[in-house]
N, C-alpha and C positions, 0 to 999 in steps of 0.2 A: 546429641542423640535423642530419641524420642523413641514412645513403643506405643501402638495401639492397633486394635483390631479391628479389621477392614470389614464390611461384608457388604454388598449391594455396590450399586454403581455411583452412589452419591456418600458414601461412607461406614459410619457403624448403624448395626441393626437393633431400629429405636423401639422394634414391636414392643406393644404390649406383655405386659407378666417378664418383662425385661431381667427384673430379678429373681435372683439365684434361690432363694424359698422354693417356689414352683408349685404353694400350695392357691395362686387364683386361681378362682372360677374361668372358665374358658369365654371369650365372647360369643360362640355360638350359643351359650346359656345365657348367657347374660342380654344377649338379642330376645331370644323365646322368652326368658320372664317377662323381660317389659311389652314384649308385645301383648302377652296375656294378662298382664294390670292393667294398658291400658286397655282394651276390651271391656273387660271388665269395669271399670272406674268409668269410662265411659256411657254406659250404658246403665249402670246405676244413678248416675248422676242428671239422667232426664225425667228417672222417675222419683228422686228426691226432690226436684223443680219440681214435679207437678204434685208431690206429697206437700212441697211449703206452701203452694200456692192454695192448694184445696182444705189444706186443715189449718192457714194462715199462721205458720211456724216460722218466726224468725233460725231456729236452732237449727232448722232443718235447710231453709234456704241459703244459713252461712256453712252449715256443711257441705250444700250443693255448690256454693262457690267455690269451696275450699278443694273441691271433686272436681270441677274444671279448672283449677291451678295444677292437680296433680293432671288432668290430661295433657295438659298443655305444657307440663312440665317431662313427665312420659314421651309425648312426642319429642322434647327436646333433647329427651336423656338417649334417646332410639337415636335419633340424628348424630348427636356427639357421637354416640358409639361405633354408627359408623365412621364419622370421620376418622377417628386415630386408629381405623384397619387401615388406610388407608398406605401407599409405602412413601419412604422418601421420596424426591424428586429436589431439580435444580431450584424450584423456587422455595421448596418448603423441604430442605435438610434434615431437622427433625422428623419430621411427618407432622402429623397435625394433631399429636396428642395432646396436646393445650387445649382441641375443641372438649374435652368431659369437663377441664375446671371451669371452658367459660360456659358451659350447659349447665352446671352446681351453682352458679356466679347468677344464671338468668332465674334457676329457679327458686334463689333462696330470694332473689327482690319478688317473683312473685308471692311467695310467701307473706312476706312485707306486706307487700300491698291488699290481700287480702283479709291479712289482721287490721290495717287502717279500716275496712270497708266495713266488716264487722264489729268493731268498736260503734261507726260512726251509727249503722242502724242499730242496737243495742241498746245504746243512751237515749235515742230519739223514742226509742220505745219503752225506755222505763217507765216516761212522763208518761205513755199513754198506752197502758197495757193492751195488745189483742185477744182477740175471742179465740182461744186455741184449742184444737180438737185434740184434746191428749191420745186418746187411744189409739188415730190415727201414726198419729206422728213417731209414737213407741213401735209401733208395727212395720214402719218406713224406716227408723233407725235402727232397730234389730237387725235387720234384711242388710241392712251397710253397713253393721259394727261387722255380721258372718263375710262380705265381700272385701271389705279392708282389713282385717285380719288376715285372711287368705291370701291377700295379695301382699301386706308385711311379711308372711311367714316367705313365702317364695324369695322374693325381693332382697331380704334378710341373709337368706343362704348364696345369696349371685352376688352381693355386694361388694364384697371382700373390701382393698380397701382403698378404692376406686371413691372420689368425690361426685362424682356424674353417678354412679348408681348409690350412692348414698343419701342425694338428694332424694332421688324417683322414693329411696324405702322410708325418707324422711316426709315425705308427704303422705303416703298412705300407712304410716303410726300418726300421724296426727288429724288424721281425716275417723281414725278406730274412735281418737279423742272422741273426737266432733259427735260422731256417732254415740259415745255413751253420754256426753252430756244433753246432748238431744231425747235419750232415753229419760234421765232423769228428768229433764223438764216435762215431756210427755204423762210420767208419772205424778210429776206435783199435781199437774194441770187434773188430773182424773181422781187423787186423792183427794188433794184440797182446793181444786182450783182456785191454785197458785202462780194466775197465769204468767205472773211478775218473773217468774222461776226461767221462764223460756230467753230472754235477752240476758239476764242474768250469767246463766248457763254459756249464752256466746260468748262474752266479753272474757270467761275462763278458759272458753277455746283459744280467743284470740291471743289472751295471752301466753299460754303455752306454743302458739303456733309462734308469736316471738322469740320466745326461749331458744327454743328447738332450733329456729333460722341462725341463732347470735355464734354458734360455734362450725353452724355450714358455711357461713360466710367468711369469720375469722381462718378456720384452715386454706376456705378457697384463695383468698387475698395474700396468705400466707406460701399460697405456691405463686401467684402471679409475679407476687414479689421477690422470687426467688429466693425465701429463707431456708435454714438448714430445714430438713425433711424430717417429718416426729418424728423421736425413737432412735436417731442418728446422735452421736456426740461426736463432734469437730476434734475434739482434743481424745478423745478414745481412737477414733480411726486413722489422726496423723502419728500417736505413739504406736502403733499396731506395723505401721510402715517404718516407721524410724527401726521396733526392735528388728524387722527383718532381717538377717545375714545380710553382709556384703551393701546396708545402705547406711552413709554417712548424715544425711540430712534432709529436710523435707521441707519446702515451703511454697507459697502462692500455691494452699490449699484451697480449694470450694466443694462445698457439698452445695448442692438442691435438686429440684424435682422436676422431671420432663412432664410428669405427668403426678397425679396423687399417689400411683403406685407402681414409680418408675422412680427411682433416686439415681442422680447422676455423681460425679467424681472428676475432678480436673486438677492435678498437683504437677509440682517440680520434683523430682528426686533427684537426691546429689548420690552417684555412686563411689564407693571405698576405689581406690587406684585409678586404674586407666582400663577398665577391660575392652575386649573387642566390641566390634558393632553385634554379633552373634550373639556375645553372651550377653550382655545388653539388654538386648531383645528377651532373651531367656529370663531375664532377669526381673524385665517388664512385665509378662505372662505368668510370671510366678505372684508379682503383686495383683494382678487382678484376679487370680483365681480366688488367693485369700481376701479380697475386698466381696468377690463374688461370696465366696462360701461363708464367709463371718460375718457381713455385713449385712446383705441382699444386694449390694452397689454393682448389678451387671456391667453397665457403661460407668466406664472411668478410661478416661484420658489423661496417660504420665506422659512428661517431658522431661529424659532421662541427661543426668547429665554429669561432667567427671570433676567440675568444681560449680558451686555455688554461683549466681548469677548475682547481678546487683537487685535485690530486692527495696520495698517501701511500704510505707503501713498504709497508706492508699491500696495499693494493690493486692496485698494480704496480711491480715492478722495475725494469721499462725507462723510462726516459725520455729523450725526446731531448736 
C-alpha cells in the first residue's frame, strides 16, 4: 500500500513556496526586484567605467567589474526564476526548480572569478602607484554606495530563502562593500595623497567578495548533492512519524531539497495491524499534513505498508 498526493498530469505539485510556512515572497516580487536591480546596477555600472577610467581608480574600476558580475548575475537570477514557474512535464517531472541552485552555482564562480581579476590588478599596482583623482572617485562611489544599498534593501526583503535570489542580494552587499572602500581610498588620495590607499582598498574587497562567495556555494553544492535541507533533523522528523498513532515502524527515510526552499520527504511506513486500503490512505494524509505543518515538508512521498520490507544500510540509514 502506498499514499501520496496526485495533482497535475505528470504527478505531485513541485511549485514553488511548496512549503507549509507560506511566509515566501511571491515570484511575481521577486521577478520585479530583480528587474529593478538590474536596471539599476546596470546603468551605474557604465558610469563607474567611465569614473575609473577618467580619475584612473583601480577601486572604482574593480567595483565596476564587480557591477557587471552582478548584471550578469541578475540576468541570470531573472532566467532561473523563470524557469522553476515553469510546470512539470514528461521530460522534466520535477519542473525545473534546480534552474535557481544552478543560477546561485553560476553566480557564486562569477564571484570567484572577479575576486581573482582584482587581486591580480591590485598587486600590479601596489609596485606602481597611479595618479588618482580622489575627489572624483568619492563622488562616483557615494552615488553606488546610495544605488547598492537600495537595491540590497529590496533584494533583501524578496530573498526569503531561495539560493538564486540570495545570490542576486549577495552581489549587490558586496558591490555597497566596493563602494565604501572606493570612498575611503578617494578620501586617502585627497587627504594625504595616499594613492597606495586605492589597490589596497581592492584587494579588501576582494577578499570579502571571497568570504561572502564560500557559504553561496557550500549551500549551493549542498542541494546539488542532495544533503539533508538546513534546519531539518533526520532523526527528529522520523521519531515524529514513528510517535504517530497506529504507526509501527519507519524506515528508508530521505530528506533533501527540490529546490533551496522546497524540502522534500520519501519514507517507508510500517502500519500497526492490517487496516484497509481506505484507511490507509487516511492514514497517509494524516502524516503529510503533520510533516506539512511541523516541518515545512509539503512533498513527501510514503510507501505505506502492513509489515516491514527487507531493508539495508546502502539504502537507508535510519531505521526505527
Amino acid at each position: 500500500m502506498s499514499g501520496s498526493t496526485v495533482s497535475g498530469e505528470y504527478g505531485h505539485d513541485h511549485g514553488p513556496g511548496a512549503v507549509g510556512s507560506g511566509a515566501e515572497p511571491s515570484a511575481s516580487l521577486r521577478r520585479r526586484v530583480l528587474w529593478w536591480a538590474l536596471a539599476a546596477n546596470g546603468a551605474f555600472m557604465v558610469v563607474e567605467i567611465i569614473g575609473g577610467f577618467a580619475f584612473d581608480s583601480l577601486a572604482l574600476l574593480a567595483d565596476a567589474l564587480h557591477m557587471g558580475t552582478d548584471v550578469v548575475g541578475l540576468g541570470i537570477a531573472l532566467v532561473a526564476q523563470a524557469l522553476i514557474l515553469r510546470p512539470a512535464s514528461a521530460r522534466h517531472t520535477y519542473g525545473l526548480q534546480r534552474a535557481e541552485v544552478l543560477g546561485a552555482l553560476v553566480n557564486g564562480v562569477l564571484l570567484v572569478a572577479a575576486a581573482g581579476w582584482i587581486f591580480y590588478e591590485a598587486i600590479d599596482r601596489l609596485g606602481q602607484p597611479a595618479d588618482v583623482d580622489g575627489a572624483g572617485v568619492v563622488v562616483v562611489a557615494t552615488i553606488g554606495l546610495a544605488v547598492n544599498l537600495g537595491c540590497a534593501l529590496f533584494l533583501r526583503r524578496a530573498k526569503g530563502r531561495s539560493l538564486n535570489m540570495r545570490g542576486a542580494y549577495l552581489h549587490t552587499v558586496l558591490d555597497a562593500a566596493g563602494s565604501v572602500a572606493a570612498i575611503v581610498a578617494g578620501l586617502a588620495v585627497v587627504i594625504a595623497q595616499a594613492d597606495w590607499v586605492d589597490p589596497m582598498m581592492s584587494i579588501l574587497v576582494g577578499l570579502l567578495v571571497l568570504w561572502s562567495t564560500w557559504s553561496l556555494l557550500r549551500d549551493t553544492v549542498h542541494v546539488l548533492l542532495e544533503g539533508t535541507p538546513r534546519g531539518l533533523d533526520v532523526g527528529e522528523v522520523e521519531q515524529a512519524l514513528v510517535a504517530t498513532p497506529g504507526i509501527d515502524a519507519v524506515h528508508h527515510l530521505h530528506l533533501w531539497d527540490l529546490a533551496s526552499d522546497t524540502p522534500a520527504l520519501s519514507a517507508h511506513v510500517v502500519l500497526d495491524g492490517e487496516p484497509s486500503l481506505h484507511d490507509a490512505q487516511l492514514r497517509g494524509e494524516e502524516l503529510k499534513a503533520m510533516l506539512d505543518h511541523r516541518f515545512g515538508i509539503g512533498h513527501a512521498t510514503l510507501e505505506l505498508e502492513c509489515h516491514e520490507c527487507v531493508t539495508s544500510e546502502v539504502d537507508s540509514p535510519h531505521h526505527a
